[in-house]
gemmi code that builds the backbone of each chain (N, CA, C; Angstrom):
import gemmi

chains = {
    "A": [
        ("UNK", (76.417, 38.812, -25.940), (76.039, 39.266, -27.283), (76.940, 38.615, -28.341)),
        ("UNK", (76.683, 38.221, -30.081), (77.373, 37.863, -30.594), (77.415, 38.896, -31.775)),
        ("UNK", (78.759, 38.702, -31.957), (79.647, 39.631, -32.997), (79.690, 38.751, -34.113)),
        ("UNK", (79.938, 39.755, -34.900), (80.924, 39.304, -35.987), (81.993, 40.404, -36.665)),
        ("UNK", (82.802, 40.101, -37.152), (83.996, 41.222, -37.374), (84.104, 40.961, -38.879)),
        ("UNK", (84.755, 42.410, -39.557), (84.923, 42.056, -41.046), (85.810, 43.092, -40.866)),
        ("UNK", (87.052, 42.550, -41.599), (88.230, 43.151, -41.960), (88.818, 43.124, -43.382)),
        ("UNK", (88.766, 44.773, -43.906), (88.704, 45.095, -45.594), (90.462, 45.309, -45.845)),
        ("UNK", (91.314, 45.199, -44.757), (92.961, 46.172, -45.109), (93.616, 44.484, -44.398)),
        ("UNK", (94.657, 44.594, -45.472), (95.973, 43.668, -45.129), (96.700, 44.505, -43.847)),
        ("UNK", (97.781, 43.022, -42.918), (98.581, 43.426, -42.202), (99.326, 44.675, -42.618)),
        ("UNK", (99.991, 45.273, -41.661), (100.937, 46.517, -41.587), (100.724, 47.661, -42.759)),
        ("UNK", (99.369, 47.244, -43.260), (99.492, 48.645, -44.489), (98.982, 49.669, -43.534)),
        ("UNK", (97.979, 49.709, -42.645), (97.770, 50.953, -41.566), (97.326, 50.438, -40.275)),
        ("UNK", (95.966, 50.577, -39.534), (95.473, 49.761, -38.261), (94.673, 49.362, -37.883)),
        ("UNK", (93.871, 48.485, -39.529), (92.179, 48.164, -39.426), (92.627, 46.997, -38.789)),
        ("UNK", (93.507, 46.087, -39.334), (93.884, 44.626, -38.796), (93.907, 44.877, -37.321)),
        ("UNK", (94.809, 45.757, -36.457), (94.964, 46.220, -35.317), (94.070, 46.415, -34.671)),
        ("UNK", (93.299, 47.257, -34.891), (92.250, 47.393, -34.036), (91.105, 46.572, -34.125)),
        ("UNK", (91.024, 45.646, -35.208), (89.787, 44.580, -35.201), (90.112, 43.750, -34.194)),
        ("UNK", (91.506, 43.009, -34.206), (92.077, 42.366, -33.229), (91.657, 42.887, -31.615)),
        ("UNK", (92.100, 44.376, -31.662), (91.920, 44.229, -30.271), (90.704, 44.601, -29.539)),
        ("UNK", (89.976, 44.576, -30.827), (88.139, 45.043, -30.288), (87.718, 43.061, -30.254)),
        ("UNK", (87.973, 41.870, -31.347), (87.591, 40.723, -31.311), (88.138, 40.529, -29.787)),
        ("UNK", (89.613, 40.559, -29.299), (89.947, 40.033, -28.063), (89.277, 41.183, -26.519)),
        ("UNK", (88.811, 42.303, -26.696), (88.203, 42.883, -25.877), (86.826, 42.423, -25.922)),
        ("UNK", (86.580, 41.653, -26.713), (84.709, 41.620, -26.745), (84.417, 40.177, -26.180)),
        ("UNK", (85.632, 39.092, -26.102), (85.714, 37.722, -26.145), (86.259, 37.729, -24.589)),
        ("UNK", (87.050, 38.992, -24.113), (87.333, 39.267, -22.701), (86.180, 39.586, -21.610)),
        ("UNK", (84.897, 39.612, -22.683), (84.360, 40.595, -21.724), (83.324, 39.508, -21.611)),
        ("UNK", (83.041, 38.491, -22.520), (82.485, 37.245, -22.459), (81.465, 37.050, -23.517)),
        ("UNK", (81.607, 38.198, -24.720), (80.958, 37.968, -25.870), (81.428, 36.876, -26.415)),
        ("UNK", (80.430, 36.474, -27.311), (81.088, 35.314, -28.497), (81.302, 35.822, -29.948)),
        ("UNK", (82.223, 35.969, -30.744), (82.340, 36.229, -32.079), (82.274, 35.234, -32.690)),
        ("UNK", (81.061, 35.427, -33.707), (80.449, 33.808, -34.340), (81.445, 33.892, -35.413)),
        ("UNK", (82.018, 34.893, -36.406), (83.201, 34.776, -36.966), (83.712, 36.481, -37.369)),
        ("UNK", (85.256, 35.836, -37.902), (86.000, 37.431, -38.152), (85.945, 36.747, -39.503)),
        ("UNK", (85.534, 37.625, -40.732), (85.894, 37.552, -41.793), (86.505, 38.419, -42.794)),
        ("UNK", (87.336, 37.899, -43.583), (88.358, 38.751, -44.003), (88.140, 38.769, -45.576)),
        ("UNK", (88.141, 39.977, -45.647), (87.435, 40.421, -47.574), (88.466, 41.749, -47.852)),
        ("UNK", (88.423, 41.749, -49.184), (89.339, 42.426, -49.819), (91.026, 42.402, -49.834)),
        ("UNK", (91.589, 43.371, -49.503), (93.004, 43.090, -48.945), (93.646, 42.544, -47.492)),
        ("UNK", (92.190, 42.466, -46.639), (92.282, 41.531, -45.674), (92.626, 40.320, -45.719)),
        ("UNK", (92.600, 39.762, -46.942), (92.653, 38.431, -47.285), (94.202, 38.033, -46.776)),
        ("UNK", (95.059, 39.199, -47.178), (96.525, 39.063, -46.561), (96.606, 38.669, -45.149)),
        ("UNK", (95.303, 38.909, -44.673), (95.999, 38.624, -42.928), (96.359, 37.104, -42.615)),
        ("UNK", (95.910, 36.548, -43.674), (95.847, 35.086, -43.469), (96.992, 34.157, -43.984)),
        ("UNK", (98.181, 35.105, -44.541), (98.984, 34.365, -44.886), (100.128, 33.856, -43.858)),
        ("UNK", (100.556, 32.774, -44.045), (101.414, 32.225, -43.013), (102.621, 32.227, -43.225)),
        ("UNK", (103.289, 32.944, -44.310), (104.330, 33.119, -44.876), (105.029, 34.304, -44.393)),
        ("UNK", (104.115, 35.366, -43.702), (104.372, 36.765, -43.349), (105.919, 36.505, -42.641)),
        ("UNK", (106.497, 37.257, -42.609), (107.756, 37.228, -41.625), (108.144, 38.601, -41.076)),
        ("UNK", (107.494, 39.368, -40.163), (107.454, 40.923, -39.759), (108.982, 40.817, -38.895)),
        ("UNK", (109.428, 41.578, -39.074), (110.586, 41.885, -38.272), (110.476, 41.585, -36.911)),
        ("UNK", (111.841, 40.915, -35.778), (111.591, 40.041, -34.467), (110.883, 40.986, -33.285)),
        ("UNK", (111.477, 42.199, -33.314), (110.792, 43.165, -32.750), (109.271, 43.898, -32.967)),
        ("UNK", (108.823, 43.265, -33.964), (106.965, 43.959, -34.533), (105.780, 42.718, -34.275)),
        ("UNK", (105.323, 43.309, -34.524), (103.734, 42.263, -33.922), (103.913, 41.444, -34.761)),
        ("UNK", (103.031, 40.141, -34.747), (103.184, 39.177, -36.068), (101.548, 39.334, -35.919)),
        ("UNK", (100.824, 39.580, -36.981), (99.865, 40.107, -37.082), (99.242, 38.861, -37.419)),
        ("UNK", (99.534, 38.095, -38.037), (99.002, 36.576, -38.150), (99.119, 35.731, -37.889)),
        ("UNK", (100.053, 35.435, -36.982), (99.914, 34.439, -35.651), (98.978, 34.813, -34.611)),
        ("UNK", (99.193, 36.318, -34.294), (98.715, 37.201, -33.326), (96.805, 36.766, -33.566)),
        ("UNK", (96.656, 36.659, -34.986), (94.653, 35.995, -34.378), (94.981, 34.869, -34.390)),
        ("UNK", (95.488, 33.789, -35.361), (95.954, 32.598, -35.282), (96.033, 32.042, -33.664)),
        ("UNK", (97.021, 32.959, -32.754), (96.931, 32.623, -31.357), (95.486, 32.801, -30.625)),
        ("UNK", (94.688, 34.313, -31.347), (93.502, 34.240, -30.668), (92.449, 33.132, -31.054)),
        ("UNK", (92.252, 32.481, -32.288), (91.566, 31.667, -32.773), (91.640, 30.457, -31.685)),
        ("UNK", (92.963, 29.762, -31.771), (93.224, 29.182, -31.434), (92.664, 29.408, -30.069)),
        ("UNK", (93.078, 29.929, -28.976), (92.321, 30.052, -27.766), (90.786, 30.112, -27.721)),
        ("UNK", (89.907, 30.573, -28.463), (88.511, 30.883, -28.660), (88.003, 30.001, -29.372)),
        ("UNK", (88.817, 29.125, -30.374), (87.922, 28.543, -31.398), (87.326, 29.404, -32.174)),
        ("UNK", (87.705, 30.107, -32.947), (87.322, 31.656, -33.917), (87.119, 30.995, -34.850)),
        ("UNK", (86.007, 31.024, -35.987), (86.034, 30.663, -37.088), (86.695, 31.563, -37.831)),
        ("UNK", (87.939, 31.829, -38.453), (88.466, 32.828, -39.484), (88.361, 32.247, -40.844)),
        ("UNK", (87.285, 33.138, -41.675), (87.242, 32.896, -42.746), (87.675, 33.929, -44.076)),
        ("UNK", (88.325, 33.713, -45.255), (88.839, 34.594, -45.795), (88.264, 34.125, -47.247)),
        ("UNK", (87.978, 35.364, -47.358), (86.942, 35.346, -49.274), (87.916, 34.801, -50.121)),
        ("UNK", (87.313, 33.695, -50.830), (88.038, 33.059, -51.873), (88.232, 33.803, -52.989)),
        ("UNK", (87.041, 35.293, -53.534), (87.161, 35.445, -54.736), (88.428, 36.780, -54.546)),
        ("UNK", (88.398, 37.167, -53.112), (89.433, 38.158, -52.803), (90.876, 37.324, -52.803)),
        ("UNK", (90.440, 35.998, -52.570), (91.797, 35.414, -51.998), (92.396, 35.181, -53.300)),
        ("UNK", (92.087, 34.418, -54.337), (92.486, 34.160, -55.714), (93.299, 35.312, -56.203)),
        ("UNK", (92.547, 36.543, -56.123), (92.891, 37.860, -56.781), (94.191, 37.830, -56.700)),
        ("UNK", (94.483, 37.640, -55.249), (95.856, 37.874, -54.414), (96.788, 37.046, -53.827)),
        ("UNK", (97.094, 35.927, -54.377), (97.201, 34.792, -54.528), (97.258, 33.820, -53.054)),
        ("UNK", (96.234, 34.125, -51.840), (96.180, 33.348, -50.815), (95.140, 32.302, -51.112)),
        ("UNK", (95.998, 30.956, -51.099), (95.529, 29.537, -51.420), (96.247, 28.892, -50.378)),
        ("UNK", (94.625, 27.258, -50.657), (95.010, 26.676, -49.555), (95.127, 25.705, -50.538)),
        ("UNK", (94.725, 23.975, -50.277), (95.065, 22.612, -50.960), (94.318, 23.166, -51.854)),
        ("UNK", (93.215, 23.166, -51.487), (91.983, 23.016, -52.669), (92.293, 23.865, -53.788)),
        ("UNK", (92.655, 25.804, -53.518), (92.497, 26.467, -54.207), (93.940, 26.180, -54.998)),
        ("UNK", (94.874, 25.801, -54.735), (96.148, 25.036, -55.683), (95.751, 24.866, -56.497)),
        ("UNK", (94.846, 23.123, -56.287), (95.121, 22.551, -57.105), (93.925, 22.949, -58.379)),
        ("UNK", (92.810, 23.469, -58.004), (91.926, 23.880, -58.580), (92.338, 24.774, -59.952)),
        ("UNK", (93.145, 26.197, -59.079), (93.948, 26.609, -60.152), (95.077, 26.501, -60.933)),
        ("UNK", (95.816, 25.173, -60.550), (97.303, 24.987, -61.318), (98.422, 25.775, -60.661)),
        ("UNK", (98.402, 26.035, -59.315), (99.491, 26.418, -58.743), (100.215, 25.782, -57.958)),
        ("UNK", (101.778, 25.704, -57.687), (102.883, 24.969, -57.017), (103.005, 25.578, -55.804)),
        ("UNK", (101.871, 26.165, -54.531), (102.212, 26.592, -53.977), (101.126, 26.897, -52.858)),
        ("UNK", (101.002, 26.325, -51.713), (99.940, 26.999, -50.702), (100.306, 27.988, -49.872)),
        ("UNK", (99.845, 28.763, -49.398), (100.389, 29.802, -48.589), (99.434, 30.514, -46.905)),
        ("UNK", (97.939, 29.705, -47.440), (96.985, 30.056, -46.007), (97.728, 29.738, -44.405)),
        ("UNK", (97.648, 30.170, -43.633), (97.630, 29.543, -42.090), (96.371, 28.638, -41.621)),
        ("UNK", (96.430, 27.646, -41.410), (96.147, 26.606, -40.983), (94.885, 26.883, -40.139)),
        ("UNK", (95.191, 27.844, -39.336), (93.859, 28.403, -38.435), (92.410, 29.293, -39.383)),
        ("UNK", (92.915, 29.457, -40.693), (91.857, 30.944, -41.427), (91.312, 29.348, -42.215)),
        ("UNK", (90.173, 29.578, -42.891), (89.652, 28.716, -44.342), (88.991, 29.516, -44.927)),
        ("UNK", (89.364, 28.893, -46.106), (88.939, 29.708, -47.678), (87.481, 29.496, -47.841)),
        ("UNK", (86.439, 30.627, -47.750), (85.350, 30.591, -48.116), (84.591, 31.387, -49.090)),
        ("UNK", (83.118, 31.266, -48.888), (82.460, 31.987, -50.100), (81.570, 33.825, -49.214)),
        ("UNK", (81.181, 34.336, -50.001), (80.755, 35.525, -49.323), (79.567, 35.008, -48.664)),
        ("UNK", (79.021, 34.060, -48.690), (77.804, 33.763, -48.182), (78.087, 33.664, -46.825)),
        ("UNK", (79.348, 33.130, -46.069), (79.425, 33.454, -44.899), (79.961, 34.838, -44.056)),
        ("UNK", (80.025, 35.550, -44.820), (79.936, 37.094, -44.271), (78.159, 36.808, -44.104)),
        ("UNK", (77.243, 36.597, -45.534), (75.811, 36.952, -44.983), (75.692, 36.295, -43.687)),
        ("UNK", (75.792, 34.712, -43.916), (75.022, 34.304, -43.001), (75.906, 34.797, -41.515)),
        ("UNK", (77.082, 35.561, -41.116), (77.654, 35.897, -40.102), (77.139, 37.852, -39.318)),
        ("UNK", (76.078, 38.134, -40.667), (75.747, 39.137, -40.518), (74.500, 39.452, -40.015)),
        ("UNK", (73.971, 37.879, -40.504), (72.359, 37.723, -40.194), (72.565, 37.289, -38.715)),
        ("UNK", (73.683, 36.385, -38.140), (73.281, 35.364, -37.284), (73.973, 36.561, -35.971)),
        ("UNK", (75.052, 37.456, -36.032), (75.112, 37.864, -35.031), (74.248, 39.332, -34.906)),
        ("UNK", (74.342, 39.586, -33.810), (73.707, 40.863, -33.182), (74.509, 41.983, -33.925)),
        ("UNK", (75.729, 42.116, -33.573), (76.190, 43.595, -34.247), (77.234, 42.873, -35.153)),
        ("UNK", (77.829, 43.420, -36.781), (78.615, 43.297, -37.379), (79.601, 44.775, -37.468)),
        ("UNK", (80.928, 44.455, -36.885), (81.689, 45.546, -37.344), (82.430, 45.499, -37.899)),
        ("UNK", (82.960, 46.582, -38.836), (83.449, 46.580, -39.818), (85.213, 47.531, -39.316)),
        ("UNK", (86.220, 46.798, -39.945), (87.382, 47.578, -39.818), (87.973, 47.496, -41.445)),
        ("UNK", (88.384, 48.916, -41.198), (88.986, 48.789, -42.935), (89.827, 50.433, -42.661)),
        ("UNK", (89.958, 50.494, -44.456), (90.834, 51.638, -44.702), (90.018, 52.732, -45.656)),
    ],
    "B": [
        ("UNK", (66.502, 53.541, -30.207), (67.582, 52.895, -30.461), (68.525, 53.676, -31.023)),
        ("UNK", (69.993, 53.677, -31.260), (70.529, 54.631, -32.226), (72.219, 53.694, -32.564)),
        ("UNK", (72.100, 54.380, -33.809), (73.634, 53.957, -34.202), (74.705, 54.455, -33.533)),
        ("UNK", (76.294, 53.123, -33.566), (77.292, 53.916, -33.100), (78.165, 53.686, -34.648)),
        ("UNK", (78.330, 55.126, -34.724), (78.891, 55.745, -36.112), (80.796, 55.302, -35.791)),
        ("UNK", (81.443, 54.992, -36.637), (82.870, 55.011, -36.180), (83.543, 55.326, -37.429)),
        ("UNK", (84.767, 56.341, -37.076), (85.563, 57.127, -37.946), (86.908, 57.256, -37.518)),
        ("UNK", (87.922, 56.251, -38.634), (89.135, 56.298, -38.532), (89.947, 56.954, -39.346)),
        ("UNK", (89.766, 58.125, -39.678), (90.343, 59.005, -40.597), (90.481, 60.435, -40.058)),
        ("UNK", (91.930, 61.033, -39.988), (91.849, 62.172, -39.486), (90.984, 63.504, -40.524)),
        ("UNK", (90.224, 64.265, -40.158), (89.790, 65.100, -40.683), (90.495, 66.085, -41.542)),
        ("UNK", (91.573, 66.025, -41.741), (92.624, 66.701, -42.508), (92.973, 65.621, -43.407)),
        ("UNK", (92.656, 64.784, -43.863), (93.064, 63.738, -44.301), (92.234, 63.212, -45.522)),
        ("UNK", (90.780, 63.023, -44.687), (89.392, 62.799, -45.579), (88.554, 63.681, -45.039)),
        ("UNK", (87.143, 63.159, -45.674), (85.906, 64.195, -45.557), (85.069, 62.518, -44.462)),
        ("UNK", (85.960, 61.891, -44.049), (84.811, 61.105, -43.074), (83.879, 61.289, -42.034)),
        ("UNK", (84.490, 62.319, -40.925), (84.263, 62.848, -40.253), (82.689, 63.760, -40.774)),
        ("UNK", (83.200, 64.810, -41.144), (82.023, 65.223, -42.512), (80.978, 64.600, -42.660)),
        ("UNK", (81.097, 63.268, -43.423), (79.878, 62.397, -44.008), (79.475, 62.013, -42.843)),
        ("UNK", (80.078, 60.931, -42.118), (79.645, 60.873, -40.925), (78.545, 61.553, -40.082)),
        ("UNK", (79.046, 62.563, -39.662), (77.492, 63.858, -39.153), (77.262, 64.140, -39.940)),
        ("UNK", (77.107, 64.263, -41.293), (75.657, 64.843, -42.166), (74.826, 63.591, -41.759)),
        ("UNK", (75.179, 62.108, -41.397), (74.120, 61.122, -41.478), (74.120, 60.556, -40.426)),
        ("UNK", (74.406, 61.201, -39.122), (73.919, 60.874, -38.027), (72.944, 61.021, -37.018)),
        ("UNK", (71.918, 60.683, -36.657), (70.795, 61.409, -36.053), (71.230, 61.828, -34.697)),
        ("UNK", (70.387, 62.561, -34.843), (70.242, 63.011, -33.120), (70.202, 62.029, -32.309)),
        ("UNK", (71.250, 61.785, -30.975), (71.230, 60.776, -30.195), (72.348, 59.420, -30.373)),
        ("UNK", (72.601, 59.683, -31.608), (73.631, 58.522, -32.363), (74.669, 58.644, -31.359)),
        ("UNK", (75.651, 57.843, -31.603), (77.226, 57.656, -30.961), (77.891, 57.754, -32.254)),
        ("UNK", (79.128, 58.675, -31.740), (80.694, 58.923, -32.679), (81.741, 58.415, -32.298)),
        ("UNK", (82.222, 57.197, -32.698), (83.698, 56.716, -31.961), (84.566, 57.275, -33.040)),
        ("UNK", (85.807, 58.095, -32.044), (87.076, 58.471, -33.065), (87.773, 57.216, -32.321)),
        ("UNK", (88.319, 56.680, -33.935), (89.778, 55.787, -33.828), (90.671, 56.155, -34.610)),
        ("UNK", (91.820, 55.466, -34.260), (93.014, 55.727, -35.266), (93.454, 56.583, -35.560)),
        ("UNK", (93.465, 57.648, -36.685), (93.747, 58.658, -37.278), (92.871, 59.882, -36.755)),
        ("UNK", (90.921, 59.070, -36.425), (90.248, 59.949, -36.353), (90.498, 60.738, -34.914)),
        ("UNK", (91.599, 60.352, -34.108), (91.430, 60.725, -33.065), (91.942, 61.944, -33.188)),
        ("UNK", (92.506, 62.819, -34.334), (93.054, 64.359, -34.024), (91.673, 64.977, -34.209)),
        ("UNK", (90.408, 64.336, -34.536), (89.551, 65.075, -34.580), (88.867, 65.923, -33.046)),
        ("UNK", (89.246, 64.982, -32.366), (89.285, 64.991, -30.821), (89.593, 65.778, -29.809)),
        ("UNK", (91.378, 66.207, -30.889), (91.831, 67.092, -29.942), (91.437, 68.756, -29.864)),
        ("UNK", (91.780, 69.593, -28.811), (91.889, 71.251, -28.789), (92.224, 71.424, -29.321)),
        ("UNK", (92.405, 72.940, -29.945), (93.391, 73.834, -30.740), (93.359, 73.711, -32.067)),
        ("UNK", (92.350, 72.508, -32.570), (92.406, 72.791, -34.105), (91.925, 73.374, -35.104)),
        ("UNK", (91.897, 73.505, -36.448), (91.308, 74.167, -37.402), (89.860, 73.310, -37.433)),
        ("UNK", (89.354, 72.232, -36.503), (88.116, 71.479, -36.684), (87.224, 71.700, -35.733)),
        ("UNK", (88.128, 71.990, -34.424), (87.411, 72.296, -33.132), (85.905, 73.137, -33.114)),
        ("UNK", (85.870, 73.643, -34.001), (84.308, 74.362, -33.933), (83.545, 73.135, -34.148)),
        ("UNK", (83.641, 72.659, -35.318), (82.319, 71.772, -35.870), (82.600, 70.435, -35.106)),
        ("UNK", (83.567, 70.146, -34.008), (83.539, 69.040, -33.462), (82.374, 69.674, -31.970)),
        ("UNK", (82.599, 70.735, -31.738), (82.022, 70.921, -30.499), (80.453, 71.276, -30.839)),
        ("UNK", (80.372, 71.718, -32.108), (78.701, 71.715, -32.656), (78.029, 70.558, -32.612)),
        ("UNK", (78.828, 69.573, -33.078), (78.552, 67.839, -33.407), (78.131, 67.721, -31.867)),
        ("UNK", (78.471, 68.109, -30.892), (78.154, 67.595, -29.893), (76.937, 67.944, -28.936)),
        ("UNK", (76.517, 68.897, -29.616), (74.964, 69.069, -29.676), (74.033, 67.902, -29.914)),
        ("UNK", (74.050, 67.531, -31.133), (73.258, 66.363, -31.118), (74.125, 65.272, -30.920)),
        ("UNK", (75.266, 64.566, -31.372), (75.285, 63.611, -30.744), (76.580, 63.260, -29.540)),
        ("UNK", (76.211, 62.103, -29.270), (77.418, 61.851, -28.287), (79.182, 61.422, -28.805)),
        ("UNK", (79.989, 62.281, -28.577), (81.073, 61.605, -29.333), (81.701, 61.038, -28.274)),
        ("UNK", (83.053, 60.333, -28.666), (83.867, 59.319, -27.822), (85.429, 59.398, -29.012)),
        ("UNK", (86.182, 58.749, -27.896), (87.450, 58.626, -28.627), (88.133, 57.635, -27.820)),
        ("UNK", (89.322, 56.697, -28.824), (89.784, 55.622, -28.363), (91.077, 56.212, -27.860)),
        ("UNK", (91.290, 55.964, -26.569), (92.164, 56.133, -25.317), (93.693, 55.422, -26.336)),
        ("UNK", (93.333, 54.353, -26.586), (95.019, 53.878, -27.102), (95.762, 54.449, -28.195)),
        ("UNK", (94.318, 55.024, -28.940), (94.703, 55.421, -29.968), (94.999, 56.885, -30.372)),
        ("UNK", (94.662, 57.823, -29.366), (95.279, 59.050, -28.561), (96.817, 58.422, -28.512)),
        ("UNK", (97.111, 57.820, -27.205), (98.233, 57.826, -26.733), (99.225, 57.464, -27.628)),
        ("UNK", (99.037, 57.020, -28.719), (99.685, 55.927, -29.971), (100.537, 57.672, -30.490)),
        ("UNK", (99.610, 58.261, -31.028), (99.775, 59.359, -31.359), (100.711, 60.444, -30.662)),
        ("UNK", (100.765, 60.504, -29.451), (101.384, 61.443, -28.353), (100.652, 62.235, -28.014)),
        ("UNK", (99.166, 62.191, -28.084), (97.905, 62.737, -27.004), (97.923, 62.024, -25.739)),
        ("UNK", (97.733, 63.301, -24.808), (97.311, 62.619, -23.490), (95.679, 63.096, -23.059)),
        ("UNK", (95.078, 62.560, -22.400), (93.644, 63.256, -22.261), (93.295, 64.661, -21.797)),
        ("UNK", (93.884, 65.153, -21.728), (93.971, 66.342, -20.998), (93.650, 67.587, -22.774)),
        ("UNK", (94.338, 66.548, -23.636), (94.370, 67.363, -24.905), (92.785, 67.173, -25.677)),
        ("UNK", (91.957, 66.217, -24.848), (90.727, 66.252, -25.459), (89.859, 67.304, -25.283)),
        ("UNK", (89.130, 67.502, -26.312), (87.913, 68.644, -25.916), (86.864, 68.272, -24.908)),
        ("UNK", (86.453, 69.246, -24.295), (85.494, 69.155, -23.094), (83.938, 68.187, -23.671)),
        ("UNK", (83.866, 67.219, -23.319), (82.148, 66.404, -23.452), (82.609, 65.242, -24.511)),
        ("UNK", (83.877, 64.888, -24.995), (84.096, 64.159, -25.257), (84.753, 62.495, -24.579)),
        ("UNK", (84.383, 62.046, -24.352), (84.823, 60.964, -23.490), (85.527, 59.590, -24.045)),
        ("UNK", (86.590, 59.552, -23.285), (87.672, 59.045, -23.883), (87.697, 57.554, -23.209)),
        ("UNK", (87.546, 56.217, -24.344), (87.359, 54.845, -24.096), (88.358, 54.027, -23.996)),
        ("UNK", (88.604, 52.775, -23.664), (89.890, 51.589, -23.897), (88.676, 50.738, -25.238)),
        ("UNK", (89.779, 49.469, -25.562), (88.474, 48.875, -26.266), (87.392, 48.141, -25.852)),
        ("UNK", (87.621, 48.128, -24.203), (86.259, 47.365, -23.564), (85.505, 48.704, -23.698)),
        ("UNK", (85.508, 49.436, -23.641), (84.789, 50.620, -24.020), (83.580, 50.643, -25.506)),
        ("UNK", (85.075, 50.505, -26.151), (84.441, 50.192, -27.870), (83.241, 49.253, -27.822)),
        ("UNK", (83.714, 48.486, -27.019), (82.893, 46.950, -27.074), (81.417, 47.103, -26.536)),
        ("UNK", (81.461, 47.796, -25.641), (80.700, 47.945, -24.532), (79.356, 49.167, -25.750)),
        ("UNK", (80.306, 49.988, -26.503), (78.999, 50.782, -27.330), (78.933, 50.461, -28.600)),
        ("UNK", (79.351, 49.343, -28.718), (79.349, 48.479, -29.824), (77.668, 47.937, -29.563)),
        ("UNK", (77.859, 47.066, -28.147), (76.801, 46.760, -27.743), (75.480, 47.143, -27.339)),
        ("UNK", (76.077, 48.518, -26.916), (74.804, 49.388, -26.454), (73.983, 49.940, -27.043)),
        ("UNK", (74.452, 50.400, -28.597), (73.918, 50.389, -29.877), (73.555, 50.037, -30.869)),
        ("UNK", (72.577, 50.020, -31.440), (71.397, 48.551, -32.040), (72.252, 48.251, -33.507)),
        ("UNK", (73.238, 48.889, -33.891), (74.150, 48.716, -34.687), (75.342, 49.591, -34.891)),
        ("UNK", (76.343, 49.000, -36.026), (77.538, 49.777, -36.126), (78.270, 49.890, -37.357)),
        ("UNK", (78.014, 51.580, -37.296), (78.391, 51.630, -38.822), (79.845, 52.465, -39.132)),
        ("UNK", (80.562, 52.171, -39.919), (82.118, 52.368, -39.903), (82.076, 53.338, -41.290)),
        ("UNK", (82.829, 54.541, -40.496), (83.066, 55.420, -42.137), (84.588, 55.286, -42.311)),
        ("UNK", (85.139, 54.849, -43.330), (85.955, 54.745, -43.465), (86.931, 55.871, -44.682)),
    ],
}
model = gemmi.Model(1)
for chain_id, residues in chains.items():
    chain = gemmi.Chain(chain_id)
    for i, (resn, *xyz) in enumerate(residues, 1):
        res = gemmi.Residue()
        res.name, res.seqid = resn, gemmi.SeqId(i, " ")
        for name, pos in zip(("N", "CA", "C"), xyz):
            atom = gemmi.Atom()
            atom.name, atom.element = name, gemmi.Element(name[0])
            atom.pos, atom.b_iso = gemmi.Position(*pos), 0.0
            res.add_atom(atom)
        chain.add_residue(res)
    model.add_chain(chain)
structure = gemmi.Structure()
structure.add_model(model)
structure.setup_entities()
């Protein structure tokens, strides 16, 4: 069956990030495919690569970063959420006049149209938030 | 076909739980996560209308997210059945969709 995941809450504010994670890697264990996880609202934080969680706590964004990476995950994160909150990649820099990128390498900056088309194309869309 | 409804908010907390079964049909699925899992347990000020809910539909609760808490299963109410997230996954799938009260 194919998924898709949408995540509305940034790392460590409670345990939507958490448990999307471990429902995407239980569903990809079990031999589903997640056509993508996309990240809207304050989710947009999960994607920053700057995070630095204490040595002893999860790193919540390496932690899909590592799952991507193994699966080939498309992680995509809303540009108009991402702007708000200042997660930029090359493009969105230079577009807006800022000295500064901050995305992980594994997420890309997109438009809401791929939540639709990730909503149309898989079987079930779930939603984690706050 | 029927929905699986999911609620991560303890019932002392919000009215999710609440909204949730006013708009669940008969036959639907209830996953407690997270927070929602004290809805789950015995002994509470909720325990009536959780065990009414279970008249019409089927509830469930996430096993990790008990234990996270310092529930062990033993503290769940009777007809509730307690999942891992291959679980989740599994009535994720089994149900023609999935809708999250948050």
């Amino acid at each position: 069956m194919k998924f898709a995941i949408q995540i509305n809450e940034g790392p460590y504010q409670h345990q939507a990030s958490d448990s999307a994670y471990f429902f995407t890697k239980a569903a990809l264990e079990k031999g589903h495919e997640v056509f993508r996880v996309f990240f809207y609202h304050d989710g947009v934080n999960n994607a920053s690569r700057l995070t630095t969680p204490p040595q002893d706590d999860r790193n919540v964004v390496n932690r899909w970063a590592e799952l991507a990476e193994q699966h080939d995950l498309d992680m995509v994160v809303c540009v108009a959420a991402a702007q708000r909150r200042g997660v930029a990649d090359e493009g969105e820099m230079q577009r807006n006049g800022k000295d500064a990128t901050n995305i992980h390498p594994r997420f890309r900056i997109s438009g809401l149209g791929q939540l639709v088309e990730a909503a149309i194309q898989a079987d079930r869309l779930v939603v984690f938030g706050d | 076909m029927s929905t699986l409804h999911t609620v991560n908010k303890s019932p002392f907390e919000k009215p999710s739980l609440d909204v949730c079964l006013a708009h669940a049909t008969a036959g639907a699925g209830v996953l407690l996560i997270e927070d929602g899992v004290y809805a789950a347990t015995k002994g509470t000020a909720v325990e009536d209308r959780v065990k009414q809910a279970l008249d019409s539909v089927k509830l469930f609760v996430l096993g990790p997210d008990l234990l996270a808490r310092g529930f062990t299963e033993d503290r769940v109410i009777d007809g509730i059945n307690v999942v891992d997230y291959a679980g989740f996954v599994d009535l994720a799938a089994e149900h023609d969709k999935v809708q999250a009260w948050l």
